[in-house]
Each structure stands twice: as structure tokens, then as C-alpha cells.
C-alpha positions, 0 to 999 in steps of 0.5 A: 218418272217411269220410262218405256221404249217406243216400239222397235226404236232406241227412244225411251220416253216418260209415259208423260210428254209435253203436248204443244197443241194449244200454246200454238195460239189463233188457227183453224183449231186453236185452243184461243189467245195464248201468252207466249211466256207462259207457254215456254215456261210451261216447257221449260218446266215440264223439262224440270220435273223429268219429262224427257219429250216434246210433240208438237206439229207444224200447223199447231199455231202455223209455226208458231209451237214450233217457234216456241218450242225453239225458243225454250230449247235455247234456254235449258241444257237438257236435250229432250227427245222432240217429236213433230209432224207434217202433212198440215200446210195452211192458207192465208186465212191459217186454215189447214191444208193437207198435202203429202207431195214428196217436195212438200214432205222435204219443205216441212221438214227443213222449216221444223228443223229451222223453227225448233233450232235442232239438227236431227228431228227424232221422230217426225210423223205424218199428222194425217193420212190425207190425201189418203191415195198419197200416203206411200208417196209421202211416206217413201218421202219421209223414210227418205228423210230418215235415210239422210240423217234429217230424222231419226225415226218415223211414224203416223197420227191419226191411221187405222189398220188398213193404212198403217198395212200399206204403208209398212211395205214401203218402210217399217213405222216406228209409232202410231199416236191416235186419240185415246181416252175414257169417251175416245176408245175405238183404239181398243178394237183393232189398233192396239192388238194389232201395234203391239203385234208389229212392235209399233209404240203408240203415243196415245193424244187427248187422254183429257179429251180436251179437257172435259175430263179435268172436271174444270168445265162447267156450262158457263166456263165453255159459253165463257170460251173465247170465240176462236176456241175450237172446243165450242165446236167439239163433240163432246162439249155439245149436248146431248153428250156434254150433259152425259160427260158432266155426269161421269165426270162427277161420278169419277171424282170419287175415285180421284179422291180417295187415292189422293189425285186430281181427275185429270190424273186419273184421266192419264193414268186410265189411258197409261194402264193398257200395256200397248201404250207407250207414253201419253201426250198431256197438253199444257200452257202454263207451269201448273198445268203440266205441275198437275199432269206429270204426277200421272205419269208413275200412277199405277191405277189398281184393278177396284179403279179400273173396274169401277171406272169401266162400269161408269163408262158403260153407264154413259155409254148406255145413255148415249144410245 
């Protein structure tokens, strides 16, 4: 698989890595019940077919990817390059709770080392810029961290310019990861000129758009998810806009075809073309999934695709108005 350089780091990353969101299993945004031999086959596997990252977070599962992602590590002598995330602590009914106290940053930090089972974190982030008048305080917190040799890069999840700004005058930020996808492009107004103007590297997420671009939902398979499926309460899988996403998705499973691909693929290889980004986080809970997804990875798309696909997404945009 294909392999670009994270921003100003030395970390050369597969333009595909292993997400671990939804193998977490039951919290505030859980993806539902979750088998957790599957999900560390499901790393162990996406390690064989050449992917060399894992990102995972804290909260993902309150621990528990975390855990998972520890206990596959054990199983393989590859040394994949592991990515996780603080700022998310939770309460006792494993809601989140955003917190970026100095004490709290260092805490996380020491209990991600100690679930995933490794030495040095190679690149921690802060999941989110919340509270938002504690970000230079969490952040300094974690430069800290890179300081002591505990982590060997930091980044961010989910900033916008004016935050990324403040913080880069406490400590220079190695990455950027924000949701990018064919109905999730705001990154493309402002965020990735302005990343690829500081050499950040961007880790774009839900490039599936939690799955809606898979082309494997339909009316009853979402009324059919489990109850504790944070899907149900998604944007994009509620009307108008789940009808309207439907629709695309028929319309780009033409393209998908011709060039021999899933759309889930295509989906990945969409976000992929944009020079600014470094690599795609693809989720997976079980082998197959990431069998399917990895391919994306070295997918190329030709301009007929991309301009073709950019006429669809105006068409939806049109109907959404």
C-alpha cells in the first residue's frame, strides 16, 4: 500500500489505517454489541494486508478499544505505528466528559500506555478542543508529554483554524484528523489549504460517513439497528437527508462498477485524491471489512470520476437546500 509522510514527522503512514471506534463496544456513541474476537481479528488482519497504523481514543469503548487494540499487539510481531486520543474522560453512566486539566492530560496518558501494552504513544491528539478556554493548557500538557519521551508526536481532532492558530504558539502540531467525506466537506474551505500551508498532515475520519456511503443501509437495516447504535441519531441517517443520501448513493454505484470497486472504496479513494491529505481512517469490526476497505488504499480515481462524482454531489446539494 501506498505510504505518505505525516506532516513535518518521520511517521510514514498507509493512506489507509485501522479505525477502532465502534469495536469499543456500548457508551454514549457506540456503534452497538460488538464481538471482541472479531474486532482484534479484525486488527490483526488489517496488519496483514500491509496497514501500518492503528487510531483509537480513550472513550472509544471507555477503555475498552484501547484494551483490544493491547491485546492483538500481543499476538503479532508487527510494530504498527498507534495513534490515540485524550480530552474524553466519562461518568459512571459511560457518558463523555471533556476535560483538558494539565493532571488529567498526564492520567490519560499513563492509562492509554498501560491498556494498549506499549512504551511510547506515537502520536497522541486531543480528541476535542473542549473546553475550549483550556486548550493552551492541555496542550502545553501534552507537548510535555512529547518532552518526556511518553509520546512521540502531537496533534488534534476535530479543531478549526482559529484553534489550531492558538495553540501552534505554545508547541508546533503534527497533525490535524477532522471528518471529511463526500456529504462532510467543510475541510475543504479553509482547513486544508491552511494545514498544508504549516505542513500539518491531515488524518481525515468517516470518509464512509458511518457507513451511509457503503451502499449496505437501507430503510429497514437502520430501523433494524440495535437501540444503543448512535447511527439512529446521526444526521445523515434522518430524513430529509437519508432519502437524499440514498439516492447519491445509487447514482455512484455506476462508477463503482465500472472500475471494478465497491463504494465503499470509492468512497476512500474520494477523500484520498486531495493532495492535503495524508491517509484515511477506515473503521472495521470484523476481517472482511477492513479485506474490502484496504484495497482503497492504492485506488487512484481518474479526473472523468472525480468530476462526475462532483456533479452528483452538487445534484444532492441542490436538494438539500
Amino acid at each position: 500500500m501506498r505510504t505518505k509522510k505525516l506532516g513535518n514527522t518521520d511517521l510514514e503512514l498507509t493512506t489507509v489505517g485501522l479505525g477502532t471506534w465502534a469495536i469499543g463496544g456500548p457508551w454514549q456513541f457506540g456503534w452497538g454489541p460488538q464481538d471482541d474476537d472479531e474486532a482484534v481479528a479484525g486488527i490483526l488482519k488489517a496488519l496483514e494486508l500491509g496497514i501500518n497504523w492503528i487510531d483509537t481514543a480513550a472513550i472509544y469503548g471507555c477503555g475498552h478499544s484501547e484494551e483490544l487494540v493491547g491485546k492483538a499487539l500481543k499476538q503479532t510481531s508487527e510494530k504498527p505505528i498507534i495513534a490515540t486520543k485524550c480530552s474524553l474522560l466519562w461518568n459512571e453512566k459511560r457518558e463523555k466528559v471533556s476535560c483538558l486539566k494539565p493532571e488529567s492530560i498526564r492520567n490519560e496518558c499513563h492509562d492509554s500506555l498501560k491498556r494498549l501494552g506499549v512504551e511510547v504513544i506515537d502520536l497522541y491528539q486531543m480528541h476535542w478542543p473542549e473546553p475550549e478556554d483550556e486548550i493552551e493548557q492541555g496542550w502545553q500538557a501534552m507537548a510535555s508529554l512529547q518532552k518526556q519521551g511518553k509520546v512521540r508526536y502531537i496533534g488534534v481532532s476535530n479543531y478549526n483554524v482559529p484553534q489550531l492558530k492558538r495553540i501552534s504558539k505554545v508547541a508546533p502540531v503534527a497533525s490535524l484528523q477532522p471528518p471529511y467525506s463526500m456529504i462532510r466537506r467543510d475541510v475543504e474551505e479553509e482547513l486544508l489549504g491552511y494545514c498544508a500551508k504549516e505542513k500539518i498532515g491531515v488524518i481525515a475520519y468517516s470518509p464512509m460517513q458511518r457507513g451511509i456511503l457503503t451502499g449496505k443501509f437501507s430503510r429497514e437495516r437502520v430501523a433494524a439497528l440495535p437501540a444503543d447504535d448512535h447511527r439512529k441519531r446521526s444526521v445523515e441517517y434522518q430524513e430529509p437527508q437519508f432519502s437524499i443520501n440514498l439516492e447519491l448513493v445509487e447514482k455512484l454505484k455506476p462508477i463503482a462498477e465500472r472500475n471494478g470497486r465497491t463504494l465503499a472504496q470509492l468512497a476512500i479513494a474520494w477523500v484520498l485524491r486531495r493532495e492535503e491529505v495524508t491517509a484515511a481512517i477506515v473503521g472495521a469490526r470484523r476481517p472482511s471489512q477492513i479485506v474490502e476497505t484496504a484495497a482503497a488504499g492504492d485506488w487512484i480515481l481518474s479526473q472523468e470520476d472525480i468530476d462526475e462524482i462532483e456533479k452528483l454531489l452538487a445534484e444532492r446539494e441542490r436538494k438539500l437546500k
